[in-house]
N, C-alpha and C positions, 0 to 999 in steps of 0.2 A: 652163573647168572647173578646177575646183581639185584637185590632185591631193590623196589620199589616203594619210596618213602611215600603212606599215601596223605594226602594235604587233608587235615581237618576242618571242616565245615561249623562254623560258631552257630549256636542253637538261633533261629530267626525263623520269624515268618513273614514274609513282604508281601504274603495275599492277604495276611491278616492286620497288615500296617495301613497298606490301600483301601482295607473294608472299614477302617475308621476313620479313614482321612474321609472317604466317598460321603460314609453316614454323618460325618460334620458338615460337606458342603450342601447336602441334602436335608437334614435337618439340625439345624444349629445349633439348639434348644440340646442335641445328645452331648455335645462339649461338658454343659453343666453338670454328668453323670461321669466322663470318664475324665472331667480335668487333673480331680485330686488323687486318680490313680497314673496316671499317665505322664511322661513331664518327656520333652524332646529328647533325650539322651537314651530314652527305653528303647526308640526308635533304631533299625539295624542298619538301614539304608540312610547315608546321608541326606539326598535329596526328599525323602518322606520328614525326616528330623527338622528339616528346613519348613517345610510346608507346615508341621504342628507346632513349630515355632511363630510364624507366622496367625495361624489360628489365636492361637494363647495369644500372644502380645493384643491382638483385636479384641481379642474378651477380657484382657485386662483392664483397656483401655474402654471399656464398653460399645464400641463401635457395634456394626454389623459385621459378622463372619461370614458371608458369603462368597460365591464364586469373585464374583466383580472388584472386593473391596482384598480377595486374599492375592489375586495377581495383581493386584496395584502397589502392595505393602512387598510381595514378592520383587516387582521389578521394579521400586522405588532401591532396594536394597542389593540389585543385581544378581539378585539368584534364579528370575524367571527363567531363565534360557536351562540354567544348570538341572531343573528339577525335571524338566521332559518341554514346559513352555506350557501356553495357553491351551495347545490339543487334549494334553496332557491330564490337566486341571479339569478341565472339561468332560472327559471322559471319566473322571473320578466321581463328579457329580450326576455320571449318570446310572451310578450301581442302584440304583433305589431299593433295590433288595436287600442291602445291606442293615441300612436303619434300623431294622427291626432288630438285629442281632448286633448291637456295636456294645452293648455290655461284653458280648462273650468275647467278640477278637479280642477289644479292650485290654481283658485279660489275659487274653494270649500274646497279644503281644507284649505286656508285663510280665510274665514267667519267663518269655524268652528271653527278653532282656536280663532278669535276676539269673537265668541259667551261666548269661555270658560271664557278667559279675562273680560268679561263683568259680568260674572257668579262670578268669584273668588272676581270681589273688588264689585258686590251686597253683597255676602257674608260676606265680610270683614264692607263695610258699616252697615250691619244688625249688626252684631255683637258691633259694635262700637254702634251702635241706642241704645242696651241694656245694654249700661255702661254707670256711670255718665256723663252727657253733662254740663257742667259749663254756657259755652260762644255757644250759638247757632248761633250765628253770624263768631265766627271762625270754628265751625264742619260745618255748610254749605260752606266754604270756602275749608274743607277739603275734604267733597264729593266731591266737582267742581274738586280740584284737580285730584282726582282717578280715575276718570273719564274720568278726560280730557288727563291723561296718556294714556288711552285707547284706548282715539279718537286721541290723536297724531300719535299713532305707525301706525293706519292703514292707509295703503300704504303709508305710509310715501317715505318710497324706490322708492318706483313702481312709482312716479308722479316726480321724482327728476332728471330723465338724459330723459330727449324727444331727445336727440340728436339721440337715437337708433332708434328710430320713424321713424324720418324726414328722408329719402333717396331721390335719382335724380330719374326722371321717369325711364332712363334708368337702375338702380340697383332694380328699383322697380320689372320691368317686370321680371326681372332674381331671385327672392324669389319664393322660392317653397313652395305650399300650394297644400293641397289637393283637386283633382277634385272636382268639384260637379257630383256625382252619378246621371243617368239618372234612372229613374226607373219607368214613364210611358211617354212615348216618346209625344211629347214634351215638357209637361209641368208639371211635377209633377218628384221633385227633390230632394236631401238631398238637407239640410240649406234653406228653404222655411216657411214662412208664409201665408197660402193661405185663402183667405175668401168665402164660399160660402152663396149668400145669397136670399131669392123668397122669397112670400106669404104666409102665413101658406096653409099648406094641398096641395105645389103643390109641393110636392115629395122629399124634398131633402134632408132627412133621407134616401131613400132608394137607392138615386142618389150615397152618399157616403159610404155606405157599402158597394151596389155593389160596388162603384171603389173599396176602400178595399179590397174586397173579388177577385176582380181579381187579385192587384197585388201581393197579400199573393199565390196566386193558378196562376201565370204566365201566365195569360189569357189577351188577348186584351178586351178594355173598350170601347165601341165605335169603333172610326176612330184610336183610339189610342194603339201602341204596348206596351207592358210590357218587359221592357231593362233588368229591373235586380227587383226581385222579395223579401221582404223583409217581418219581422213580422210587425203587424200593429194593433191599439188597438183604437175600437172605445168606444168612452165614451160618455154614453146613460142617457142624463139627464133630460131626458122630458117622457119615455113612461113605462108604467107597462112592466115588462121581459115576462108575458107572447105574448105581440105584438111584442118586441125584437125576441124572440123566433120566433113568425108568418114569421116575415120576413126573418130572419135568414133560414128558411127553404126553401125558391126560389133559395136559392143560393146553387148552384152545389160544391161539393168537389172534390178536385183532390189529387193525390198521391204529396204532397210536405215536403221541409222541412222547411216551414215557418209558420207560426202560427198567425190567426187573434185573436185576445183577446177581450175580451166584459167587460166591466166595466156597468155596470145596477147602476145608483144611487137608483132605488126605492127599487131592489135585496138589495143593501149595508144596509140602510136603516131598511130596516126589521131585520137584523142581528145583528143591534143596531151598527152601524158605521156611525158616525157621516156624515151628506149631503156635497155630494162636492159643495166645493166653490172656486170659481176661484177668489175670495177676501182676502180670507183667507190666509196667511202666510204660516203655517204651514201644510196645508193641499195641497199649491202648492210642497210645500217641497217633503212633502211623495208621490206625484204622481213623480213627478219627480226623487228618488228613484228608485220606481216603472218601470218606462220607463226605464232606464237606467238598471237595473236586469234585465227587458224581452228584452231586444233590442231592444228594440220601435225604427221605423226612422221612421214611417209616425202614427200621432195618428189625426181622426176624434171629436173635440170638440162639441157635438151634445145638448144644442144650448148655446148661448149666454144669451138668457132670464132667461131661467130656471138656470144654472148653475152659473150665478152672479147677486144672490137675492140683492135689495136694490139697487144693481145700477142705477146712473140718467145717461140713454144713451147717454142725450146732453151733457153730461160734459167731456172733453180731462182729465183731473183731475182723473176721479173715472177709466177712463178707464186705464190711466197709469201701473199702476203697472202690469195688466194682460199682457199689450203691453212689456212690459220691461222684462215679463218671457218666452212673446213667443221669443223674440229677445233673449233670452240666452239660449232657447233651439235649437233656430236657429244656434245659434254660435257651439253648441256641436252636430251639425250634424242631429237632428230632424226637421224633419217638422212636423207643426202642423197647418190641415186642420179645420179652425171653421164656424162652421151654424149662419146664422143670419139671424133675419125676415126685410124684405123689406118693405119701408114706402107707404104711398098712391100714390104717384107718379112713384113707384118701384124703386128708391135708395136703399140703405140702411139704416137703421134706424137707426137714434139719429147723434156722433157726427162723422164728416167726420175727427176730427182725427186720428178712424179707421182705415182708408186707408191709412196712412201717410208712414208706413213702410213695407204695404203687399206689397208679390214679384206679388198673382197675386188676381184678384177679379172677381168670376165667379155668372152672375147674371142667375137665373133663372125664370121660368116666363108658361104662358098658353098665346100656339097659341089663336088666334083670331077667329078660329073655331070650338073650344075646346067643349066639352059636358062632364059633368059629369060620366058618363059612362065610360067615356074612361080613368077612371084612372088617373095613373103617367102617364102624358105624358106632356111633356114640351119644350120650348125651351131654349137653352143653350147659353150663350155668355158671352165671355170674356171683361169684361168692361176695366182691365186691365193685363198686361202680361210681365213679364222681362225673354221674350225669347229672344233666335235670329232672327234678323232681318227676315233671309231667312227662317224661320221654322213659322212665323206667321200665313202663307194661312193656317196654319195645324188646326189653331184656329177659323176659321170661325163658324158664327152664325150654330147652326144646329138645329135639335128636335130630342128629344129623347121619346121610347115610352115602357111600358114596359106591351109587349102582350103574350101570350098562343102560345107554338110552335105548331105543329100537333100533338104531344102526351100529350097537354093540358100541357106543361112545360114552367113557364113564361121567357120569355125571352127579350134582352131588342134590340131593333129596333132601327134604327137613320138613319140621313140625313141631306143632305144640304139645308138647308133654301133658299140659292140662286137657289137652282136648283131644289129645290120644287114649288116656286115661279115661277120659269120657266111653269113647267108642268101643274102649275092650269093655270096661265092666258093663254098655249095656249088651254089648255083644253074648258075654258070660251068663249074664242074668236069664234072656231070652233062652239058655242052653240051658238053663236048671238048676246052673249050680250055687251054691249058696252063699252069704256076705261073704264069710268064714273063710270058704275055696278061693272065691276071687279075690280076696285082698293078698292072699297066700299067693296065689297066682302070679298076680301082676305088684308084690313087694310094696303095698300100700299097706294104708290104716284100714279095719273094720270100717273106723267112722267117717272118712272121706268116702268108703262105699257106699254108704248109705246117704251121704249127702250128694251124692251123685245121684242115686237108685230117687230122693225125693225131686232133687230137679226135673228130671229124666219124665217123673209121672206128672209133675207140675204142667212140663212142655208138650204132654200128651204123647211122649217118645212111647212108652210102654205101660201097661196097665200097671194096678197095683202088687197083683202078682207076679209080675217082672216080666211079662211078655212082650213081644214088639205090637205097637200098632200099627194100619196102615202109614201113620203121621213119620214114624221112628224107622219103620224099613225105607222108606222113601228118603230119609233124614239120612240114614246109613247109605248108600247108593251115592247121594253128592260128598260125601265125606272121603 
C-alpha cells in the first residue's frame, strides 16, 4: 500500500481575517488600532489582502473608509469581482459583533501570518541544509540572518509610535470601549478571570455547572439574578462522562436559545483525541478555535490538577503561559471560570501568582457542622472581588446546600452565614448554654456571641438572660 503524502495546511485564520475586515467597515475609527500591527501581506487569503489594501490606501489618503468608498477604490482597480463583489463587502459589514473584539483577531491574524514566515525560511533553511555547505561557519551566519528577518518585522510597526497610547485622563475617560456585559448579577461578567477553589470532594464541580446551567437556562443562582443569559462550555477533566452525565441530569431544562456545551476529556480520549492540556500550545490553540465557533463567553476549567499534567504548582514560571491565555481570552471577551483544590490551611494550592491577575477568587469550604450525609453543602465566600463598591453586601459569606425538593427533585438551598449565625446562637442561648459552648459550637469568636446575644436583646429577640421572647420565637418561625 502506498503511503499517503498528506498536504500541509499553512497556519491561517480566514474567520479571523473577515472579523477585521467586517470591524473596519463597521467602525472605521478600529483601523487606527490595528493599522501599525497589521499591513496586507499578513493577510492569508488573497482576496481579504486586497480588501486591507484597499482600507489602508483610504486612510492614507485620509478619505472615508467605508463600505461605499472601499468598493469604489476596489472596482476602480478591478479587483471588485475578484474578492466575493459588493454581496460580499456587504455582508462583511454586517458582523457588528465583531467590533468589539478586532484588537484580538488583529492579532491573530498577525501570529498566523509570523507562523507562515517562520514556515517559509524553515523551509528555505532545509533546503539549503541539503546542498553543499562549504563554510558552516558562514551558513550559520546565514540561518541567523533568516531568521532574524523574521524576528525583526514582528510588530516592528505596532511598538514604534507609543505616542497613540499615551492620552491626558481627561481624553482618556472620553474613549469608547465596550461595556462589560453583566450576566449573573453581580459578579460573573464578560472579560473575567474567576478562580474557584475548596477541598477535594466539597462540591465544586457541581457548584459550577449549576452556575452554568443556570445562566445558559436564564435562571437565578442563589441570591444572584441572571442579566443576560449566554452559551457556556464546561470542560470536564477529572470525571468518567458517565458521572458528567449523573450530574448533568439534577439540572432542570428550559425553553432557551443558548446552549450549555460539555467537553468530557475522558469522552475525548476514548475517541482517540489527544488529552487536553492547558500546557500544550497547540491544543490551547484549538480550544480556543473552538470557543470562539460556539460563542463561548463563560467556559468552566474543571480542574487545574487534572488538566495541567506535570505542572509544579509552586512555580509563577510553569503557571505563566496558562495565566497569559486566560488574559487573552479575557481581552476578546470570554470569561474563564477555573477549579482548583485548596491547600491544608484552605488557600489555594501552590503559587500565589495565581491570583495575581484574577478579577475574582471564590473560596469554598464545609460548615463546621457539616456531616457526611449531607452531601454538597458548603460555604461560599469571596476571598476576592473587582466589583463595585456598592454592590459588595451582594457577596457576603453564605452556604449553599444542594437538597431534594418535595417531589424528591434536588434542588440547591442557600443563606446568609451572618444571619444563620444569628439563628443558632439565639437558638443556643434560649437552651442555656453558655457564650463559652456556643462559640465552641458553631466555630465563632466568644465576642461575636455576645455582640449577637446584645443585638438579639436590643431587638427584644430574647431577655437579658438569654431567653426567647414572644417577639424572638415568632422572629424564629419566619426565619
Amino acid at each position: 500500500m502506498k503511503a499517503q503524502q498528506l498536504q500541509m495546511v499553512p497556519p491561517s485564520s480566514p474567520e479571523s481575517e473577515q472579523a477585521v475586515l467586517g470591524a473596519v467597515l463597521v467602525r472605521p475609527e478600529v483601523l487606527d488600532r490595528v493599522v501599525d500591527l497589521l499591513s496586507p501581506r499578513d493577510f492569508y487569503r488573497e482576496a481579504h489582502a486586497r480588501i486591507y489594501q484597499a482600507m489602508v490606501d483610504l486612510y492614507n489618503r485620509h478619505e472615508p473608509v467605508d463600505l461605499v468608498s472601499v468598493n469604489a477604490l476596489l472596482k476602480e482597480r478591478g479587483h471588485l469581482e475578484g474578492v466575493g463583489g459588493p454581496v460580499f463587502l456587504a455582508g462583511l459589514s454586517e458582523q457588528v459583533g465583531f467590533a468589539a473584539n478586532a484588537d484580538y483577531y488583529a492579532r491573530l491574524v498577525h501570529d498566523k501570518a509570523v507562523l507562515r514566515r517562520l514556515l517559509d525560511c524553515s523551509q528555505e533553511i532545509a533546503g539549503a541544509c541539503l546542498a553543499p555547505v562549504e563554510n558552516i561557519g558562514d551558513f550559520l551566519l546565514y540561518v541567523k540572518s533568516k531568521i532574524f528577518d523574521v524576528i525583526s518585522s514582528n510588530g516592528s510597526k505596532r511598538s514604534s509610535d507609543l505616542n497613540k497610547i499615551i492620552v491626558s485622563a481627561q481624553d482618556f475617560v472620553k474613549l469608547e470601549f465596550p461595556p462589560k456585559k453583566t450576566i449573573l448579577f453581580p459578579w460573573v461578567k464578560e472579560y473575567q478571570v474567576v478562580m474557584i477553589f475548596g477541598p477535594r470532594g466539597v462540591g465544586k464541580s457541581m457548584f459550577s455547572l449549576s452556575l452554568l446551567a443556570a445562566i445558559v437556562n436564564g435562571k437565578s443562582f442563589g441570591p444572584w439574578k441572571v442579566e443576560n443569559p449566554v452559551n457556556c462550555l464546561y470542560l470536564d477533566g477529572e470525571m468518567p462522562p458517565q458521572d458528567t452525565i449523573e450530574r448533568l441530569e439534577y439540572l432542570s431544562e428550559h425553553d432557551t436559545d443558548k446552549k450549555l456545551f460539555i467537553y468530557n476529556d475522558a469522552h475525548a480520549t476514548s475517541l482517540g483525541m489527544p488529552a487536553a492540556n492547558l500546557l500544550n500550545e497547540d491544543w490551547r490553540k484549538a480550544m480556543n478555535d473552538l470557543l470562539l465557533k460556539y460563542d463561548i463567553k463563560i467556559w468552566a476549567v474543571d480542574n487545574i490538577a487534572s488538566l495541567a499534567p506535570g505542572i509544579d504548582e509552586n512555580s509563577k514560571q510553569d503557571w505563566d503561559p496558562i495565566n497569559k491565555w486566560f488574559l487573552e481570552l479575557r481581552a476578546a471577551g470570554i470569561t474563564t471560570i477555573f477549579l482548583h483544590h485548596a491547600n491544608k490551611e484552605g488557600s489555594q494550592r501552590g503559587t500565589s501568582g495565581r491570583e495575581d491577575n484574577i478579577d475574582l477568587s471564590v473560596a469554598l469550604d464545609w460548615p463546621k457542622n457539616y456531616q457526611k450525609e449531607d452531601g454538597a453543602r458548603f460555604r461560599v465566600k469571596f476571598e476576592k472581588a473587582r466589583i463595585r463598591h456598592r454592590d459588595l453586601h451582594l457577596l457576603a459569606d453564605s452556604e449553599f446546600w444542594l437538597q431534594p425538593d418535595q417531589e424528591g427533585h434536588p434542588v440547591w438551598t442557600w443563606g446568609s452565614l451572618k444571619k444563620q449565625a444569628k439563628v443558632e446562637v439565639i437558638r443556643m442561648l434560649d437552651e442555656g448554654l453558655s457564650a463559652k459552648d456556643v462559640a465552641a459550637g458553631l466555630g465563632i469568636s466568644a465576642a461575636r456571641v455576645s455582640q449577637i446575644r446584645r443585638g438579639a436583646v436590643s431587638e427584644g429577640l430574647i431577655t437579658s438572660a438569654g431567653k426567647l421572647t414572644q417577639t424572638g420565637f415568632l422572629w424564629l418561625q419566619k426565619t
